[in-house]
DSSP file (Angstrom, degrees, kcal/mol; ACC not computed):
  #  RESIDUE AA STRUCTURE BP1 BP2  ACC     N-H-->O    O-->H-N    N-H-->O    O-->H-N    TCO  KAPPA ALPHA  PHI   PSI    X-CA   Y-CA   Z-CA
    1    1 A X     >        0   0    0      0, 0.0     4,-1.9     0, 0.0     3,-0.4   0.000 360.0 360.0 360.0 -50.9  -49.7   -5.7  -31.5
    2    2 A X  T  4  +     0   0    0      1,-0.2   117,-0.2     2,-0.2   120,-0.1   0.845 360.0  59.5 -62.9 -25.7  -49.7   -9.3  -30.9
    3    3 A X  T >> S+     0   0    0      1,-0.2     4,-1.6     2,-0.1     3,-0.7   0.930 106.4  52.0 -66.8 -35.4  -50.4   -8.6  -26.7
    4    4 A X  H 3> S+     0   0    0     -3,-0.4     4,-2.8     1,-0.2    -2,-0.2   0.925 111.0  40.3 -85.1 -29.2  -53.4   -6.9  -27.8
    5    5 A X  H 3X S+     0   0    0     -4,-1.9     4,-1.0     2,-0.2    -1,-0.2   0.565 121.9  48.4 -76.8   0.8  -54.9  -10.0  -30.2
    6    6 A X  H X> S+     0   0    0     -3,-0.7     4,-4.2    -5,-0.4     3,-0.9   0.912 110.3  44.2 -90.7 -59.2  -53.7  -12.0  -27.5
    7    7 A X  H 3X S+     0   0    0     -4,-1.6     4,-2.5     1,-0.2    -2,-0.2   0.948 120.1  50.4 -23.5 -60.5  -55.5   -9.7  -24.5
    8    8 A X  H 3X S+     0   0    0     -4,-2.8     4,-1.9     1,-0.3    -1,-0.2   0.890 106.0  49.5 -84.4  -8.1  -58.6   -9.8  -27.1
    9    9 A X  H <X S+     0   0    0     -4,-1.0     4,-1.3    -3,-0.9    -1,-0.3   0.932 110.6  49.9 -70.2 -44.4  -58.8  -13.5  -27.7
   10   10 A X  H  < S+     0   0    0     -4,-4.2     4,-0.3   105,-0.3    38,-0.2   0.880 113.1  52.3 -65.5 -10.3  -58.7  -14.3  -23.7
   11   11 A X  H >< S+     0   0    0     -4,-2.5     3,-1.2    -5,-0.3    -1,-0.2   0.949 115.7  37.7 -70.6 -55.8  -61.6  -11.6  -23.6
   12   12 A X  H >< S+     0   0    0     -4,-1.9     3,-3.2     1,-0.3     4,-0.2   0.970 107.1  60.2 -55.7 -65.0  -63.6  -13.3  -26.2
   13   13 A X  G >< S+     0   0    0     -4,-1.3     3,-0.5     1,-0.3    23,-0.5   0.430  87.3  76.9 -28.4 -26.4  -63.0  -17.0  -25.3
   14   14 A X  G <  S+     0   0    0     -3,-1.2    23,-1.2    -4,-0.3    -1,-0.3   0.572 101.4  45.4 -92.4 -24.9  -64.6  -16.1  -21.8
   15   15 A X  G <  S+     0   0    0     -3,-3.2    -1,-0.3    -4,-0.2    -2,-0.2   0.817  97.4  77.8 -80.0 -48.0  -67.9  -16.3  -24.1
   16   16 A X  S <  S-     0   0    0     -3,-0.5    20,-2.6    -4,-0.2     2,-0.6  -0.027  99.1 -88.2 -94.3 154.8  -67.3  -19.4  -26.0
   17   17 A X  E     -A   35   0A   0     18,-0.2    91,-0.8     1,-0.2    92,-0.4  -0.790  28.5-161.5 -89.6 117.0  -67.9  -23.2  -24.1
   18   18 A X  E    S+     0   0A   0     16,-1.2     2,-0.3    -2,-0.6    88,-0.3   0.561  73.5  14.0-101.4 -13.0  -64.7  -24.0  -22.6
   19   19 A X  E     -A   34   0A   0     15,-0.6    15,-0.5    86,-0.2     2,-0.5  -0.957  56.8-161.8-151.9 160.7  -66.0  -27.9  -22.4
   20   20 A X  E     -B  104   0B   0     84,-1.6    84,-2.3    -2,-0.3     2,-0.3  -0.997  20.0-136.7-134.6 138.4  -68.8  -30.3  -24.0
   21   21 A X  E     -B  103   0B   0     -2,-0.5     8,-1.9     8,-0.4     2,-0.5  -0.748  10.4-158.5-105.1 123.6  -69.8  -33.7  -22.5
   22   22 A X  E     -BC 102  28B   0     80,-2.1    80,-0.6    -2,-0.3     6,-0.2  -0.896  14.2-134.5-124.7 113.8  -70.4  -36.8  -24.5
   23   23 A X  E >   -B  101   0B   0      4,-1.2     3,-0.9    -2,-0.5    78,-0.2  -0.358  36.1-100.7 -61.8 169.2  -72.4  -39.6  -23.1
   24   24 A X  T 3  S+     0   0    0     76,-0.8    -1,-0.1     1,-0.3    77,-0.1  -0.061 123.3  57.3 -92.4  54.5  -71.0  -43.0  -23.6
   25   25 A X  T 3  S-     0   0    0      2,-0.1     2,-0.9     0, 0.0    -1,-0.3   0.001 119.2-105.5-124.6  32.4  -73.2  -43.6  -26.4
   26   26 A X  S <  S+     0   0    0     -3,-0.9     2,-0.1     1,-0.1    -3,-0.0  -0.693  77.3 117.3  95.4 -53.1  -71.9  -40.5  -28.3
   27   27 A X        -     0   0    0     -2,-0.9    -4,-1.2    -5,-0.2    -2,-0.1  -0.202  64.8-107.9 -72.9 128.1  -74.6  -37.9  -28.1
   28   28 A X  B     -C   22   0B   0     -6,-0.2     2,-0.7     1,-0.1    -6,-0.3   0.356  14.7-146.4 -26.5 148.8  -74.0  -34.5  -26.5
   29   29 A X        -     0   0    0     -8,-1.9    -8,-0.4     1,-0.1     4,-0.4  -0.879  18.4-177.6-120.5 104.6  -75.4  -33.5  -23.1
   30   30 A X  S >  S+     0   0    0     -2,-0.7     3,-0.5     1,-0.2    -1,-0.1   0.707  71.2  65.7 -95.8  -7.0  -75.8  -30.3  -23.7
   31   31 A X  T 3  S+     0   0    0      1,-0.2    -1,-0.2    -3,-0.1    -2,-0.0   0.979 101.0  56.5 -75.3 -43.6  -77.1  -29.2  -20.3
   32   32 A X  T 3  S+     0   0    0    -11,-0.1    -1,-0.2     2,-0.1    -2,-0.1   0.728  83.7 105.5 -50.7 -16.6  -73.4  -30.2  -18.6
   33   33 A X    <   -     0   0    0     -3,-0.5     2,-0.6    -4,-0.4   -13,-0.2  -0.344  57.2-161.2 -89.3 168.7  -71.5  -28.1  -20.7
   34   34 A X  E     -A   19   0A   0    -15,-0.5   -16,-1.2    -2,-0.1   -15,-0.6  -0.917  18.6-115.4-135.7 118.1  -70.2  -25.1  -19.3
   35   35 A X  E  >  -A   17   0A   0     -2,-0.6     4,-1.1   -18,-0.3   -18,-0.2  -0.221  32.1-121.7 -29.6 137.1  -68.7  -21.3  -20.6
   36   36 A X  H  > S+     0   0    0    -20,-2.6     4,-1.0   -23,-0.5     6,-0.4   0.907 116.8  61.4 -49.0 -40.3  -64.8  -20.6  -19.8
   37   37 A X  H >4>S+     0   0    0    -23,-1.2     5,-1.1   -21,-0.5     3,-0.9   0.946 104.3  41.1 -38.1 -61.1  -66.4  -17.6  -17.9
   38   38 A X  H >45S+     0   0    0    -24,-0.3     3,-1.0     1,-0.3    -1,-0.2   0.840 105.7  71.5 -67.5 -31.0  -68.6  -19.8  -15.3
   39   39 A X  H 3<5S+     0   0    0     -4,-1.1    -1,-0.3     1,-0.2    -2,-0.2   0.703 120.1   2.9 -70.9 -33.4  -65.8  -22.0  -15.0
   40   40 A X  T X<5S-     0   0    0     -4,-1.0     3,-4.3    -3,-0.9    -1,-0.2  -0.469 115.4 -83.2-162.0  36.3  -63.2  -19.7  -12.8
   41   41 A X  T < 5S-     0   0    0     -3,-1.0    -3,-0.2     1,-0.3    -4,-0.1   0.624  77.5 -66.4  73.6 -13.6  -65.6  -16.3  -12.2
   42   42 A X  T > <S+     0   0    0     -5,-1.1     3,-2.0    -6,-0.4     4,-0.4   0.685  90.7 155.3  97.9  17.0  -64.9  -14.7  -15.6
   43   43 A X  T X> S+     0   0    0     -3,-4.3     4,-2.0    -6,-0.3     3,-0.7   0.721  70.9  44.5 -51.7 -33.1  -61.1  -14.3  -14.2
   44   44 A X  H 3> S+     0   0    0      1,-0.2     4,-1.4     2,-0.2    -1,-0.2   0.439 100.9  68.9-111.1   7.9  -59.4  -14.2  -17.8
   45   45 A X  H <> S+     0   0    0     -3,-2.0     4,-1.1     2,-0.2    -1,-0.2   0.559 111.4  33.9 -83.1 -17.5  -62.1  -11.7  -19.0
   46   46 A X  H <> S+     0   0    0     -3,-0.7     4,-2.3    -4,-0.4     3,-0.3   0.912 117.2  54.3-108.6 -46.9  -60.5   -9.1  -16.6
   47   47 A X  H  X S+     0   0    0     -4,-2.0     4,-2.3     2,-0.2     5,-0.2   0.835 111.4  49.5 -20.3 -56.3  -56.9  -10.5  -17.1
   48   48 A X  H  X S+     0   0    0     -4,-1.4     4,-1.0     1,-0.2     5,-0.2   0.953 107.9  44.8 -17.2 -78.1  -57.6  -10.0  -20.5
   49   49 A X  H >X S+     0   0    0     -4,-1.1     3,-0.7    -3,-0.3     4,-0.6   0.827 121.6  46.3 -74.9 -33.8  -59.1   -6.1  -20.6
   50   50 A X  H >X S+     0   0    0     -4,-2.3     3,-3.9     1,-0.2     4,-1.6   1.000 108.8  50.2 -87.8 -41.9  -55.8   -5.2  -18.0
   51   51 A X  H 3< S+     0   0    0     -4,-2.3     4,-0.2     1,-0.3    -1,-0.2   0.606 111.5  47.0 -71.4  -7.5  -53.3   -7.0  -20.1
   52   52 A X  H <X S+     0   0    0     -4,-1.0     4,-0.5    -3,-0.7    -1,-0.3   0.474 117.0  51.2 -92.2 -20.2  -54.9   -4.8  -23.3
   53   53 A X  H <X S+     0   0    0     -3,-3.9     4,-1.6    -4,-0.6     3,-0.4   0.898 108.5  51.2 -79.1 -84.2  -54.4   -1.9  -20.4
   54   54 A X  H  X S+     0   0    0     -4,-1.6     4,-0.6     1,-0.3    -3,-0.2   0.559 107.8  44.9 -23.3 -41.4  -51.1   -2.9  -20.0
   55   55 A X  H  > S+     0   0    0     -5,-0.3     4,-1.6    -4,-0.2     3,-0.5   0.866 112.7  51.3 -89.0 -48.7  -49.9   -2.9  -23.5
   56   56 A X  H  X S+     0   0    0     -4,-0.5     4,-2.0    -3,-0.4    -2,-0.2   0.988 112.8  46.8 -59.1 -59.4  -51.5    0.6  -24.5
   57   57 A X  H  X S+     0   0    0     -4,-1.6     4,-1.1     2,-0.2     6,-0.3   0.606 114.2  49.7 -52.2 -29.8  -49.8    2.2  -21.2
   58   58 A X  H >X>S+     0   0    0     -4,-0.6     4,-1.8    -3,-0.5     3,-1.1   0.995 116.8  39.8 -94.3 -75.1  -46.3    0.4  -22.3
   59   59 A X  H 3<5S+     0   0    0     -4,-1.6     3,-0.3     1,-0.3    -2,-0.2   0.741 120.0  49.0 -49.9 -73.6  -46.6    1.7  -26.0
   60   60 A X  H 3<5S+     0   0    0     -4,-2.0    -1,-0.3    -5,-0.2    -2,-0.2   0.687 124.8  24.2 -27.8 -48.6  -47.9    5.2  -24.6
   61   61 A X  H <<5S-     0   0    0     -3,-1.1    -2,-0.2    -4,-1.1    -1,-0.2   0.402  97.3-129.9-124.4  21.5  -45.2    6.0  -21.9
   62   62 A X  T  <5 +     0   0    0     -4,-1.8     2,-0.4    -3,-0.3    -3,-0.2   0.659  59.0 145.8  56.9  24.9  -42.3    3.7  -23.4
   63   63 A X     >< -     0   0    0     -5,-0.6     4,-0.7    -6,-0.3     3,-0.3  -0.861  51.3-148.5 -93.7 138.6  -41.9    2.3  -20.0
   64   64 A X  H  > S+     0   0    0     -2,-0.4     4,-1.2    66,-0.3    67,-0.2   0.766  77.8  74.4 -56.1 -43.8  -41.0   -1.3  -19.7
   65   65 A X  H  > S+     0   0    0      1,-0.2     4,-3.7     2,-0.2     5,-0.2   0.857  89.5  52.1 -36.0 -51.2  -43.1   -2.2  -16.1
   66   66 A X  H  > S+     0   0    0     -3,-0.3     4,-2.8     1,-0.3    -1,-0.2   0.924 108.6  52.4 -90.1  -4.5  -46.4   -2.4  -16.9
   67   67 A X  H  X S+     0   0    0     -4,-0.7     4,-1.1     2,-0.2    -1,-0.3   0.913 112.2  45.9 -88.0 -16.4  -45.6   -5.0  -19.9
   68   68 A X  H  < S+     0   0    0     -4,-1.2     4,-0.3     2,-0.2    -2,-0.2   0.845 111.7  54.9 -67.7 -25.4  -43.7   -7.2  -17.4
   69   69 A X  H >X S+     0   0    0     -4,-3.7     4,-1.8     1,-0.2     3,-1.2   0.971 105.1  45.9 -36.7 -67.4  -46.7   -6.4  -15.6
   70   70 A X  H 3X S+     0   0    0     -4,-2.8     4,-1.1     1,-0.2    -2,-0.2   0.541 113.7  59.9 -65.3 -28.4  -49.1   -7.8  -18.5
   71   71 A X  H 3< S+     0   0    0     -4,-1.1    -1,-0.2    52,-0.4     4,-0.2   0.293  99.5  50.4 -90.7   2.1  -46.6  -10.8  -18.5
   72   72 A X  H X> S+     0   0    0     -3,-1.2     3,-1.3    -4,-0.3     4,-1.1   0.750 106.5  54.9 -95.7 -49.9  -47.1  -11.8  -15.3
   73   73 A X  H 3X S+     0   0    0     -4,-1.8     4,-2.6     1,-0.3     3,-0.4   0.885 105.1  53.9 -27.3 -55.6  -50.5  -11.9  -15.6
   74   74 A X  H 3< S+     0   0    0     -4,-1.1    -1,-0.3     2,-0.2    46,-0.2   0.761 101.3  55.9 -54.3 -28.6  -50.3  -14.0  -18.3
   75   75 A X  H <> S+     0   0    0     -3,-1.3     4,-1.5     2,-0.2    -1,-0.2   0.696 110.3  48.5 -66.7 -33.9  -48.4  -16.2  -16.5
   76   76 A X  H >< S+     0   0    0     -4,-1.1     3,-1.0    -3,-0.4    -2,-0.2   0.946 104.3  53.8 -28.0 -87.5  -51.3  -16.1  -14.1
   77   77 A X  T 3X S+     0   0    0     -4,-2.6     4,-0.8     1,-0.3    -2,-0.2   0.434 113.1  55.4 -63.4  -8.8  -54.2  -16.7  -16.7
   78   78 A X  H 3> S+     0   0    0     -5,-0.3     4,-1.9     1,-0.2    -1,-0.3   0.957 106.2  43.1 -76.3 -54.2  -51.7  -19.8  -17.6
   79   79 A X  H << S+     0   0    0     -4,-1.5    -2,-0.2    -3,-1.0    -1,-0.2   0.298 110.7  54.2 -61.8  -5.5  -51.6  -21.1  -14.3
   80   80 A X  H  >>S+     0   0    0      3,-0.1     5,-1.8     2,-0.1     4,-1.1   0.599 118.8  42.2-109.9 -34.1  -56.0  -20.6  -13.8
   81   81 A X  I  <>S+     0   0    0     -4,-0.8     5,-1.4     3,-0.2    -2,-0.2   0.915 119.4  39.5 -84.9 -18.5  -56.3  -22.9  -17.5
   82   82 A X  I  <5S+     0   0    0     -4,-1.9     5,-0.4     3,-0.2    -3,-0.2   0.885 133.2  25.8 -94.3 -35.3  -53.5  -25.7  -16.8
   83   83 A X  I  45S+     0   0    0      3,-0.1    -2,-0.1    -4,-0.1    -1,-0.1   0.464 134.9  27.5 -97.4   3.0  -54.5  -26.1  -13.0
   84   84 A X  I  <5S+     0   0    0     -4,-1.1    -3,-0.2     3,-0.0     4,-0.1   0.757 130.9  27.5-118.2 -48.4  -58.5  -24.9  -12.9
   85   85 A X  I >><S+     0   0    0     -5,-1.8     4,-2.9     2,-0.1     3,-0.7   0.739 106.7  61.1-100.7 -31.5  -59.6  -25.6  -16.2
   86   86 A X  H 3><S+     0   0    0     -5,-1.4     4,-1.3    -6,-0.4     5,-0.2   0.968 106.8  48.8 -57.7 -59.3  -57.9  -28.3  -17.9
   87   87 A X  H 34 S+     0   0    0     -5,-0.4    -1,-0.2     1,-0.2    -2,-0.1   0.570 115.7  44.8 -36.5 -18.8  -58.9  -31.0  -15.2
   88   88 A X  H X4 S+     0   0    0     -3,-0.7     3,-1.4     2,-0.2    -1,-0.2   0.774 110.5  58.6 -98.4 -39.7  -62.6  -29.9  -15.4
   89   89 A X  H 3< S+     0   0    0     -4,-2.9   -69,-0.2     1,-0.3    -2,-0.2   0.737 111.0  36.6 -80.9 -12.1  -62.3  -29.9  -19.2
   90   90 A X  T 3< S+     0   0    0     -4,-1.3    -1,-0.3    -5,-0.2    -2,-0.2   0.380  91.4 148.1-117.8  14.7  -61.2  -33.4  -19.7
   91   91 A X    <   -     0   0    0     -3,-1.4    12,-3.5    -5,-0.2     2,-0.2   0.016  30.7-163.8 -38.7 155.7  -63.4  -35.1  -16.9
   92   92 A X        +     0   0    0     10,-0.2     2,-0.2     2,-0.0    10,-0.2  -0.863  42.3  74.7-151.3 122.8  -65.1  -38.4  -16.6
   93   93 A X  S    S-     0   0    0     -2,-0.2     8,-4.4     8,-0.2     2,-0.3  -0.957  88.8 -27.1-178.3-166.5  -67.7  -39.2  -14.2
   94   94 A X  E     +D  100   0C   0     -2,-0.2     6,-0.2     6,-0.2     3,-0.1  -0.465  62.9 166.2 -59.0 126.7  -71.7  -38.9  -13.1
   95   95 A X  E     -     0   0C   0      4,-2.7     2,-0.4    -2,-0.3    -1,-0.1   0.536  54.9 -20.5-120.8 -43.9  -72.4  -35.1  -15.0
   96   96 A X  E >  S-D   99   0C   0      3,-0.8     3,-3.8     1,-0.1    -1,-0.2  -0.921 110.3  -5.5-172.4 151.1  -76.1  -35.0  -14.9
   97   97 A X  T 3  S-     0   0    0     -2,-0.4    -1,-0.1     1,-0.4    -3,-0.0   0.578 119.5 -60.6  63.1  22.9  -79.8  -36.8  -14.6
   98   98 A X  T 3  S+     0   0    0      1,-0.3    -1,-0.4     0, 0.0     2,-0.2   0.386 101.0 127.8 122.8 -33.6  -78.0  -40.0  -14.6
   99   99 A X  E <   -D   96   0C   0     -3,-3.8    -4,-2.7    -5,-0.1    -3,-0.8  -0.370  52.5-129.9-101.8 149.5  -76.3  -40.1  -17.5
  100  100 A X  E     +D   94   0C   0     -6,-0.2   -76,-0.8    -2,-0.2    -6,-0.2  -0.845  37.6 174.1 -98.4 131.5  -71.9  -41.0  -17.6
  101  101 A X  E     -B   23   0B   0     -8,-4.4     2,-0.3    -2,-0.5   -78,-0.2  -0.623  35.0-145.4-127.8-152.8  -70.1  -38.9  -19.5
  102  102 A X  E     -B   22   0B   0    -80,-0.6   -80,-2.1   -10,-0.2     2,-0.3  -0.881  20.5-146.7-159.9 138.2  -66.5  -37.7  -20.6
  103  103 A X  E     -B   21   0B   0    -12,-3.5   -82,-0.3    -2,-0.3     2,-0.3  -0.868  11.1-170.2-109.6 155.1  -65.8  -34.1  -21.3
  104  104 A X  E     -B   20   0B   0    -84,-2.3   -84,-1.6    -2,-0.3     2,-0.7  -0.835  40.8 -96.5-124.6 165.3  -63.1  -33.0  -24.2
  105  105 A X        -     0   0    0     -2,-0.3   -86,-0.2   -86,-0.2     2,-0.2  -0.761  42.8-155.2 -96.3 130.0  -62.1  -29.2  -24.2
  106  106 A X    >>  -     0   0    0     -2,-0.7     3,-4.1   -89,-0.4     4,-0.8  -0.303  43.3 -70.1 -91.0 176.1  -64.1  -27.1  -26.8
  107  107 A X  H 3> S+     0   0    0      1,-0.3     4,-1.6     2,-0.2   -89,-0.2   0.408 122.0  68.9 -44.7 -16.2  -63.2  -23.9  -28.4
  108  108 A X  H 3> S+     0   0    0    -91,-0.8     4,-0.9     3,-0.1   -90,-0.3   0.603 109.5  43.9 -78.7 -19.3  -63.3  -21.5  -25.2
  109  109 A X  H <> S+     0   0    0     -3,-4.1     4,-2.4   -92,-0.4    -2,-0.2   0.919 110.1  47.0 -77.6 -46.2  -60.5  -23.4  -24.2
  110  110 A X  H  X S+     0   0    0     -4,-0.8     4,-4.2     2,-0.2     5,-0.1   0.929 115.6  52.7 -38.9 -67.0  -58.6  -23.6  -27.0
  111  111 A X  H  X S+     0   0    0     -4,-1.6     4,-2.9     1,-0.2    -1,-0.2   0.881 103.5  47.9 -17.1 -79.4  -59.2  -20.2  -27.2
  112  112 A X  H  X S+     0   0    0     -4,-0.9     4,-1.4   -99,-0.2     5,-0.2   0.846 115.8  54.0 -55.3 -40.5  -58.2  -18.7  -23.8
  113  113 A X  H  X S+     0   0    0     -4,-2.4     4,-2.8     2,-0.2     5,-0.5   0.949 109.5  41.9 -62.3 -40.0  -54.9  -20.9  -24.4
  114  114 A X  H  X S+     0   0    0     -4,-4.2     4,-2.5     1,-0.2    -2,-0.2   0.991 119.8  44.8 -41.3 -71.8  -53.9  -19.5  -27.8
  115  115 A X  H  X S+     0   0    0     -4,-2.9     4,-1.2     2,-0.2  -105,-0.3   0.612 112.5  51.0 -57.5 -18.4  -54.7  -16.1  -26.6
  116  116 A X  H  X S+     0   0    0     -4,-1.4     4,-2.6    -3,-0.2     5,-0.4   0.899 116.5  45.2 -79.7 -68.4  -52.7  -16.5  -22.7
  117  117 A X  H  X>S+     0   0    0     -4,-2.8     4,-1.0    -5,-0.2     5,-0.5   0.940 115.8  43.8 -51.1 -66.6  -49.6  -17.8  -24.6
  118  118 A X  H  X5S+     0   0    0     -4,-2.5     4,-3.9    -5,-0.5     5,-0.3   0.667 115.2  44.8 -15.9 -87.8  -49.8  -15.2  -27.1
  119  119 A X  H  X5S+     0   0    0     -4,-1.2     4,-1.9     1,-0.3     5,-0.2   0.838 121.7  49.2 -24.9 -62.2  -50.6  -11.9  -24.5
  120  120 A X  H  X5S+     0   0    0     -4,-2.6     4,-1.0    -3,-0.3    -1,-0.3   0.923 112.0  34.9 -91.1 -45.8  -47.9  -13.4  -22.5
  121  121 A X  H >X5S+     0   0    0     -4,-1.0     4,-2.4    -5,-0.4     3,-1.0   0.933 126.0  47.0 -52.0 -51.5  -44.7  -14.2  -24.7
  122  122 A X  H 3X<S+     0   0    0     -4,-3.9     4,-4.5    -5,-0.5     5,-0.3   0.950 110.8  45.0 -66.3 -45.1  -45.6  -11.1  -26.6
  123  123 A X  H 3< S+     0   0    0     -4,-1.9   -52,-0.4    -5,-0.3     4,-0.3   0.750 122.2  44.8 -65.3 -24.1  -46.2   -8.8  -23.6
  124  124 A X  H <X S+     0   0    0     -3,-1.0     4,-1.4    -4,-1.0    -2,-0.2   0.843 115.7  47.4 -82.6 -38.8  -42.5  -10.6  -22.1
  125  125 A X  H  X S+     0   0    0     -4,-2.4     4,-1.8     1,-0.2    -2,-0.2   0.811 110.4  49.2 -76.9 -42.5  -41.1  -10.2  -25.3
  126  126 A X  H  X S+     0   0    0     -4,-4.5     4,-2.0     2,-0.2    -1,-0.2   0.709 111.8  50.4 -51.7 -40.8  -42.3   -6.5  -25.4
  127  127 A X  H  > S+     0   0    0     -4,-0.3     4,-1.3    -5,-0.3    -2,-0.2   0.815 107.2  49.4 -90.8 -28.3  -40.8   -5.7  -21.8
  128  128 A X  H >X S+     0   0    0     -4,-1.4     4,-2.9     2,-0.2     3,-0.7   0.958 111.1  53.4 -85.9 -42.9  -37.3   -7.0  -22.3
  129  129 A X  H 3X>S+     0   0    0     -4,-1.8     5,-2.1     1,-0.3     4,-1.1   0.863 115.7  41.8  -7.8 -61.0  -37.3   -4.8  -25.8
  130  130 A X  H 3<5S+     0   0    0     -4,-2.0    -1,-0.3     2,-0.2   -66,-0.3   0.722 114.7  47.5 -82.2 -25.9  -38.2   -1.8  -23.7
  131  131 A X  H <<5S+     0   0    0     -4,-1.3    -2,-0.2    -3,-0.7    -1,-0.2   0.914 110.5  56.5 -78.0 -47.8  -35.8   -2.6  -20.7
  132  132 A X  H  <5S-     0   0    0     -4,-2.9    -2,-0.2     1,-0.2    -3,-0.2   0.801 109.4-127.0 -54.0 -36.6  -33.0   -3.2  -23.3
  133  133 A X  T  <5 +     0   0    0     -4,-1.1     2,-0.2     1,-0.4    -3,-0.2   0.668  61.2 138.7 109.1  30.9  -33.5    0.3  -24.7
  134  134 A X      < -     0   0    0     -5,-2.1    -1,-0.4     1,-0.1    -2,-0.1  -0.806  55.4 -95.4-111.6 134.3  -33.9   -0.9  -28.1
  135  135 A X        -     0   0    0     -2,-0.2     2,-0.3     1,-0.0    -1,-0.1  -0.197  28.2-148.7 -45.6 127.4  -36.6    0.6  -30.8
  136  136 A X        -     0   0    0    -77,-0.1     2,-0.2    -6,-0.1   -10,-0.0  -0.759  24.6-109.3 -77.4 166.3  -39.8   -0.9  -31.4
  137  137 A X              0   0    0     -2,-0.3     0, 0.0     1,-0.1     0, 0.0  -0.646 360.0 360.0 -67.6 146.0  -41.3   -0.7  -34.5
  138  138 A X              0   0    0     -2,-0.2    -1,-0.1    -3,-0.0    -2,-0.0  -0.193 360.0 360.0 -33.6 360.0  -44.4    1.6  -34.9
């Protein structure tokens, strides 16, 4: 259960602005700021929907692959927010018309991290369960 709220947060998050830009006099720029989506191609909206694949198909044929699948993915979707998005999300430089800014990471980031650790511990946690041969719960 917890790969799928994880799977449906990195789906959502993909919506949400993954950073916002601050002049140095406080006030927002709101044209700089950017979706998690536009940022890396909408990559953890399809990570997501397979790792939500993954989990039903693990659960369905009580095979262990395709949630070590869904946990490599995650591992993936980790590796696209700590090395693609994280640098972008805490910039500082020229952003637009002039104006200096600093970006901090908004709530599309936050998101997509909550929901990648989730999806991924649970979806690892889920595949050694099922390789051990031990029940899940229902």
């Amino acid at each position: 259960m917890l790969a799928l709220i994880g799977g449906v947060l990195m789906v959502a998050s993909e919506f949400f602005d993954l950073f916002h830009v601050e002049n140095l006099r406080g006030g927002q720029i709101p044209e700089a700021a950017r979706t998690a989506g536009e940022n890396h191609g909408y990559a953890l909206l399809i990570i997501g929907l397979a790792m939500i694949v993954a989990t039903f198909l693990t659960r369905s044929s009580g095979q262990w692959l395709p949630a070590f699948g869904a946990a490599l993915l995650g591992a993936f979707a980790l590796a696209i927010l700590l090395f693609g998005d994280l640098p972008d999300a805490n910039r500082s430089e020229l952003v637009s018309k002039g104006k200096f800014g600093t970006a901090s990471p908004a709530a599309g980031f936050w998101l997509a991290l909550v929901g990648t650790l989730i999806a991924t511990l649970a979806s690892a946690g889920l595949a050694y369960v099922m390789r051990s041969g031990a029940k899940t719960p229902n």
